[in-house]
N, C-alpha and C positions, 0 to 999 in steps of 0.2 A: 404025513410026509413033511419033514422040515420045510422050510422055504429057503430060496440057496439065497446066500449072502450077497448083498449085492457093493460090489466094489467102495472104498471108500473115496477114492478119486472121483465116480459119480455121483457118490453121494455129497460130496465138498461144490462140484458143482450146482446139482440141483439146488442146493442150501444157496449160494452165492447167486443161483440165476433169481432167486424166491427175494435176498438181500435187496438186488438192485430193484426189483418188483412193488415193494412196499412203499415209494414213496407216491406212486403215480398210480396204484391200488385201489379203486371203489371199496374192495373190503379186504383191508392190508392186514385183518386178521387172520387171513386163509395163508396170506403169504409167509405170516409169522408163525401159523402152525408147521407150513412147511419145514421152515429154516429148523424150529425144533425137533421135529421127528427126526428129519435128516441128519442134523447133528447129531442126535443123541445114540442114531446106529452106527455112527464112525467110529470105527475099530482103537483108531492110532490116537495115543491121545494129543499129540502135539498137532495135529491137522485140525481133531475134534473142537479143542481148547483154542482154534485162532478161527477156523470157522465162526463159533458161537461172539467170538472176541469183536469179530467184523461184523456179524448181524447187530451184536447192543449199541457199538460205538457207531454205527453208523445213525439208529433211531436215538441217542443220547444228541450227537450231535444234530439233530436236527427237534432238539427239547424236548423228547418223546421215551417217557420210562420203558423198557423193553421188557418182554410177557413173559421174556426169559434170562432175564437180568442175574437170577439165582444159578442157573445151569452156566449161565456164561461162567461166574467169576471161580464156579464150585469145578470148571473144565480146567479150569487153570490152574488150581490148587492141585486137583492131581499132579500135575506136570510138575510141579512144586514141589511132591513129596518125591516123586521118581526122584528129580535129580538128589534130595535130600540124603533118600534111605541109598541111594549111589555116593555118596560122599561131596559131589558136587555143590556146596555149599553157594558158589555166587549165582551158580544158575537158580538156585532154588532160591535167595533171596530174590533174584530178579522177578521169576515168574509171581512170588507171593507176592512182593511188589503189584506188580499188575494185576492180581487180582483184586487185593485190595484195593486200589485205584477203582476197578470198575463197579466193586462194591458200595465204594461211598462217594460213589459219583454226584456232582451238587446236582443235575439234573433229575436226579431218582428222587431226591430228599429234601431237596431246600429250593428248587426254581417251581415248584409247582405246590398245587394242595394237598398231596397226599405224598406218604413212605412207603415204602414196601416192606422196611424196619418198623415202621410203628404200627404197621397194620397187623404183622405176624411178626414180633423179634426173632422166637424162638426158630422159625421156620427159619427165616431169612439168613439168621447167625448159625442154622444148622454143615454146614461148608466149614465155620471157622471150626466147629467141633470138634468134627472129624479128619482136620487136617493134623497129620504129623508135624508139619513145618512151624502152622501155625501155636500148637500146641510146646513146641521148643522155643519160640518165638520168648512165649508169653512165662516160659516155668526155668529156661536154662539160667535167669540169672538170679543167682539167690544172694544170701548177705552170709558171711559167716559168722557175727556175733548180735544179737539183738538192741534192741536203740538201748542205750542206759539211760537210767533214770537222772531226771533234772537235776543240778546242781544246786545246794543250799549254800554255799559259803561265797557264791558272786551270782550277778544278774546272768541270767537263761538267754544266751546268746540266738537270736532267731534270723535266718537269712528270708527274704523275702523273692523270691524267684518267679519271673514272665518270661512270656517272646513277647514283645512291643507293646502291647493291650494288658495297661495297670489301672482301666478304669474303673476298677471296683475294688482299688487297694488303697486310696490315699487315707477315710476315716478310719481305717484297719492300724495303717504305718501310725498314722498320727500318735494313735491313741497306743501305741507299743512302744511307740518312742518315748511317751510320755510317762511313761509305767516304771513304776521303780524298782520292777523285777526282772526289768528285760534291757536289753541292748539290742539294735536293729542292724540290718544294712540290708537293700536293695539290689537286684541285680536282674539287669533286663540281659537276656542272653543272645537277643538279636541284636543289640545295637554294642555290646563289651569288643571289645576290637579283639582279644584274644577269642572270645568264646563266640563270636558271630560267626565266623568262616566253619566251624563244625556243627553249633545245634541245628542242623538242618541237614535234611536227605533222608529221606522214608527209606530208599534203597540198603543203602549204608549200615542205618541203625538196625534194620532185620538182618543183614549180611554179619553186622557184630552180632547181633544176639546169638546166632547160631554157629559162631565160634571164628568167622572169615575176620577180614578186615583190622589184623591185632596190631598193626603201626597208628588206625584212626584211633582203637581202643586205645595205646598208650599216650594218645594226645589227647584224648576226654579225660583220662585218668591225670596229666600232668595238668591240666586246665583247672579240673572240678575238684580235688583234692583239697588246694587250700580253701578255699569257699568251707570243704566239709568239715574238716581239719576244726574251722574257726567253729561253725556255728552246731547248736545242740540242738537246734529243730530246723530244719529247710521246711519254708513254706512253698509249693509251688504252684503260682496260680494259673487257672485253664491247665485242662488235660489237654494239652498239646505238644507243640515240639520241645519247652524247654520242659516235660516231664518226660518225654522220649528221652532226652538227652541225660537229663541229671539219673533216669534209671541204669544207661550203661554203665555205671561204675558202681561197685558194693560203697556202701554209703557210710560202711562203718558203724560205729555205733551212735551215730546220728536220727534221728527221728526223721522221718521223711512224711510230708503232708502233703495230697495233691487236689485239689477244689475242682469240681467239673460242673459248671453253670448250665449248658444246655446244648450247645450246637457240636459241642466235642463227640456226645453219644451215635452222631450219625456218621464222625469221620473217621477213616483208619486211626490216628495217633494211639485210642485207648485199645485198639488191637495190638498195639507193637510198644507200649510200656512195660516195664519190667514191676508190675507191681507186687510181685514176691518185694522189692524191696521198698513199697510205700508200707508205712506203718496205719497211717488211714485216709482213707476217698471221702472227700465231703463236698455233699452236694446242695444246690441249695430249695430241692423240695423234693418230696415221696415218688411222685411219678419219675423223675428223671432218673433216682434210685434204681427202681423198679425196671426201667427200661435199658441201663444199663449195665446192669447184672444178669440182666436175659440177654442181651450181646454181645457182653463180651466173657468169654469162656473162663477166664481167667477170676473173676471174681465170685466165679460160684465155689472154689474149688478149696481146700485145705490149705493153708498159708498166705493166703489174700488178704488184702489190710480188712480194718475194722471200717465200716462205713457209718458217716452221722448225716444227719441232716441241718443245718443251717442258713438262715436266712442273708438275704445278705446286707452290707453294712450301709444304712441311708441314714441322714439325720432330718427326721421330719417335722419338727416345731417350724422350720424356716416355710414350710410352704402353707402354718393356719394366716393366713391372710383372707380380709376381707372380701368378700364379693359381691360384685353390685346386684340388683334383681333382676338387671336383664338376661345376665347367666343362666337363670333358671332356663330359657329358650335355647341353649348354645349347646349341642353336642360335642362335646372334644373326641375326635383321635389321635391320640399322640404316640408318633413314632411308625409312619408308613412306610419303609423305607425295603422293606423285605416283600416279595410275596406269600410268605407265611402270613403276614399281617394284616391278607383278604379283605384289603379293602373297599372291594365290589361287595361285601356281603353287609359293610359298614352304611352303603351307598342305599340297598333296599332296605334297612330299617328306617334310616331319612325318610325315605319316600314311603314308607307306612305311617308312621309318625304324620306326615304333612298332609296325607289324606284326611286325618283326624285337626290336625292344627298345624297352618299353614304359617306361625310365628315360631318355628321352629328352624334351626341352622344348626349348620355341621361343620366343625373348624379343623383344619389338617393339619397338625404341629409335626413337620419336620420335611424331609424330602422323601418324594417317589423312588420307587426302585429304578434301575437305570434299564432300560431295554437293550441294550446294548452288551448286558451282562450275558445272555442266552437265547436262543429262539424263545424259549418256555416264557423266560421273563418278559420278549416283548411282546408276546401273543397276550401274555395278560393285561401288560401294560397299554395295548391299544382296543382293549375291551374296557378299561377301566376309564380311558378318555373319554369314550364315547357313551358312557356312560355317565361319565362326570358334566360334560358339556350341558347339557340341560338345567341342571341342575344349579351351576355356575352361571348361567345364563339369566338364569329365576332369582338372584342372589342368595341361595341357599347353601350355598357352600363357599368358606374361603379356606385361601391357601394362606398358614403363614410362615412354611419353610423351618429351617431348621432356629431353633433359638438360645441363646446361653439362659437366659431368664425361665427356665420353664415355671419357676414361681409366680414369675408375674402373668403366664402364658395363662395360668391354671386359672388365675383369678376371674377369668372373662368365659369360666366353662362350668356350667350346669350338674353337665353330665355326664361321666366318664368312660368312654365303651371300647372294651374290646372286643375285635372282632376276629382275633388269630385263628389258626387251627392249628398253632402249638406255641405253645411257650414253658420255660423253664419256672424263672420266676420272675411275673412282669412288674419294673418298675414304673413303668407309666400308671398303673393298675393303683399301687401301692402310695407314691406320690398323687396320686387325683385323688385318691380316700384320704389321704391327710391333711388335701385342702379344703376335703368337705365338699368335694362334687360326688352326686353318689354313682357309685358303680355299679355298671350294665356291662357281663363279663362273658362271655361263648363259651359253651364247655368244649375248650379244644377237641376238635374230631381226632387230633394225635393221638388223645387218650382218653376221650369220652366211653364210660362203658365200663373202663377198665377198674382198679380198687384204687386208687387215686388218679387223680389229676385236680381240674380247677374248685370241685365242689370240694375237693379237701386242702385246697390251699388258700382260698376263701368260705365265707359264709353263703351256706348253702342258697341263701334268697338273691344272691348277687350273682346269682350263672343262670343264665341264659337256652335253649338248646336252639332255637327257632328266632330266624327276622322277627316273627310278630310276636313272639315273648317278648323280643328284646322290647320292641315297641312299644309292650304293653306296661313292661318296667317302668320304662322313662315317660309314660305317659300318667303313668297313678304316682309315681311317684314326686311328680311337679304338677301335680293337679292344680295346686297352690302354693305360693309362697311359704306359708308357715310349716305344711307336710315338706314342700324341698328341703328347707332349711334345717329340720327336724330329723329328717333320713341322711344328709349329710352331715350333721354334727354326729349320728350316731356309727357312721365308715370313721369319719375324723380318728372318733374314742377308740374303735376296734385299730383302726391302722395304729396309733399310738400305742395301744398295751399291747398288741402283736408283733412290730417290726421296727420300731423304733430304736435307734442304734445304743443313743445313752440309756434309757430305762427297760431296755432286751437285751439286743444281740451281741452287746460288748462283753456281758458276761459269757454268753456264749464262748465266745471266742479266749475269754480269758481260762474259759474250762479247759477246752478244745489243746491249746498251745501250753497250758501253765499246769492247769489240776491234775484229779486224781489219773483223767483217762492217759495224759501225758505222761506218769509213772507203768504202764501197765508194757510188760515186755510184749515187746514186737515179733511174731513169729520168725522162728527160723524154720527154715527147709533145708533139711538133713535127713532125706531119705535117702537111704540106700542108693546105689546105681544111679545117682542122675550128676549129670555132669556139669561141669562148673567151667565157668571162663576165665581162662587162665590170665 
């Protein structure tokens, strides 16, 4: 005999009386299976969808990933499609809007040690899969003529495109300005006085994609036009907003390039890019690849750009400076400033290390995360004091804040260590093997396991899995002066014929923007039946 239905009105209740229950909870797992079951028998999906919406936002804002974080955002995307396949196009940007917000919520992915994207992509991105909306989002904008190939008879006109954050573009621009094949220009899109007031609004830009919003469309289009107009390749750096932006418009027969470094893969933007019209994604190492073609739906699929991998642009002769012998004792971490960059796990190699030899220190080159930013971040933050204090206490740790010198930083450190549980591709890692401090590297938990991460973006004896490996590293490997100095000239050599900007990665780039892959026609989508934004 069935069992009769039980109301969704009480079902919204119990879920909500279970909500308010979880923070004051001895085992606030019971209360978070509740809200689950409960939600997930309600009928209606607009009740269902803001139910589940109230149970995560309430444990995100209180720094606490929710067990049902997937069913939340995947409740809403329904609602998403109703209004969609209804012709309701603002409500249905709206609700995807929300969804994706609570998708890439910083608290699920960036305020704590662990994703629920890196631990399952596949799982996690299975909601973007299956959405109608999101699947219009990602495919409705196509280009109608392919990039043409470079011009021989004048320099290769290349436009240089951000939102605000060019710190990884100046030895790029330099050296393309310099080039007597090319002509440059820059254009930051959050600070252009025409183009600041539009590249922005998550809402908006999926309300264009899906056909709403055609007055914003023809002021992206009278904005972005000449830019396109001029230049034969758009470079745009960070998969963020100004690649959200510069995709609303067919780009013509322009090349379109878009660079995604690391932290872009965990946020909405590279869900809501139009990259039917990037011609290639480049990234700057295999796991971030890897992870982001399992998330986002759009790049597994037929007319998706070509993706490369490159490093990124540093110039490392400036950091072989000499180091004194007392470095050999000096642990460097450089760059705490995130809680990715677990720096409580940096704290227990220390204190292994010291139990073995007590002329051992640990130097913190830059600033702490702010607690201020999240419960998450300060729950960590006031774990990592109190753990610090001893330590600082004993003289075994200094602080020395954030510095413009990190060459002269490096010179006064041994030993290089990271201790992240993710990173893209670390320049602190890459700078300390160039000054010859040798590297002690954590095989990131983001993607430890997996077919790359750190042992394929370094040499497999410089990663780490364990505090007491790390400790075991940095302890054989300064046993003595002569082995330290022997193991760091030989990070030095590798960082130099590896990433080195003049004698690597500039060609790179000159392939990337100028060579043969720069000639190779860029997909169109011209399938039958799919509609185009008018």
């Amino acid at each position: 005999m069935p069992m009769p239905q039980i109301p969704d009105e009480l079902l919204a209740n119990v879920a909500r009386r279970a909500i308010a229950r979880v923070p004051r909870a001895r085992r606030p797992f019971i209360a978070e299976r509740i809200v689950g079951v409960s939600g997930h028998r309600i009928n209606d999906t607009r009740l269902k969808a803001d139910v589940l919406a109230e149970a995560a936002e309430a444990q995100l804002s209180r720094g606490e990933t929710p067990r049902h974080l997937i069913q939340a955002y995947a409740a809403e995307l329904v609602c998403a499609d109703e209004h969609f396949a209804a012709g309701r196009v603002k409500e249905a940007a709206a609700s995807a809007a929300k969804a994706l917000l609570l998708a890439s919520h910083k608290v699920a992915h960036f305020n704590g040690l662990s994703s629920p994207l890196a631990e399952s992509p596949s799982r996690f991105s299975a909601p973007l899969r299956r959405s109608r909306t999101i699947t219009a989002v990602q495919t409705r904008r196509t280009r109608r003529e392919p990039a043409a190939p470079l011009p021989t008879d004048r320099p290769v006109r290349v436009l240089f495109a951000y939102s605000s954050n060019a710190n990884f573009l100046p030895l790029i621009t330099s050296h393309f300005t310099e080039h007597p094949g090319t002509k440059i220009r820059t254009l930051d899109t959050a600070s252009d006085p025409r183009l600041a007031p539009l590249a922005k609004g998550m809402g908006r830009m999926i309300e264009r994609s899906l056909g709403g919003q055609a007055a914003y469309g023809r002021q992206a289009e009278a904005v972005l036009r000449p830019h396109l107009d001029w230049a034969d390749v758009v470079f745009v750096e960070w998969s963020t907003a100004a690649a959200g932006f510069f995709t609303l418009v067919d780009p013509g027969t322009t090349r379109v390039i878009v660079r995604l470094h690391s932290f872009e893969a965990f946020t909405y933007w590279p869900q809501i890019t139009g990259f039917s019209r990037v011609d290639d994604l480049v990234f700057v190492s295999e796991h971030l690849r890897d992870l982001a073609v399992e998330a986002v739906p759009r790049l597994k699929k037929p007319g998706g750009p070509r993706t490369h991998v490159v490093a990124n642009a540093v110039e490392l002769p400036r950091f072989a400076l000499p180091k004194p012998p007392e470095a050999r004792f000096t642990i460097g971490l450089v760059g705490v400033g995130q809680v990715a960059k677990d720096a409580r796990w940096a704290l227990e190699v220390l204190r292994l290390v010291r139990k073995r030899d007590p002329r051992y220190r640990l130097q913190l080159v830059g600033g702490l995360p702010d607690p201020e930013s999240s419960p998450a971040t300060r729950a960590y933050h006031e774990l990592f004091l109190e753990e610090l204090a001893p330590l600082e206490a004993a003289g075994a740790v200094t602080r020395v804040g954030h510095t413009a010198d990190v060459p002269g930083a490096l010179t006064r450190i041994g030993t290089l260590l990271n201790s992240s549980v993710r990173e893209g591709w670390p320049l602190s890692v890459v700078e300390g093997a160039a000054s010859a401090a040798v590297p002690v590297v954590r095989d990131w938990p983001f993607f430890a396991g997996a077919e790359h991460g750190a042992r394929t973006v370094f040499p497999a004896d410089w990663v780490v899995t364990t505090p007491a490996q790390a400790a075991e590293r940095i302890l054989a490997t300064t046993a003595s002066e002569e082995g330290w100095r022997s193991a760091g000239a030989a990070a030095a050599a590798h960082a130099m014929a590896a990433w080195d900007w003049e004698a690597v990665v500039s060609s790179r780039f000159d392939e990337l923007l100028l060579g043969a892959e720069a000639n190779v026609n860029s997909p169109v989508d011209d399938a039958p039946g799919k509609a185009e934004i008018k």
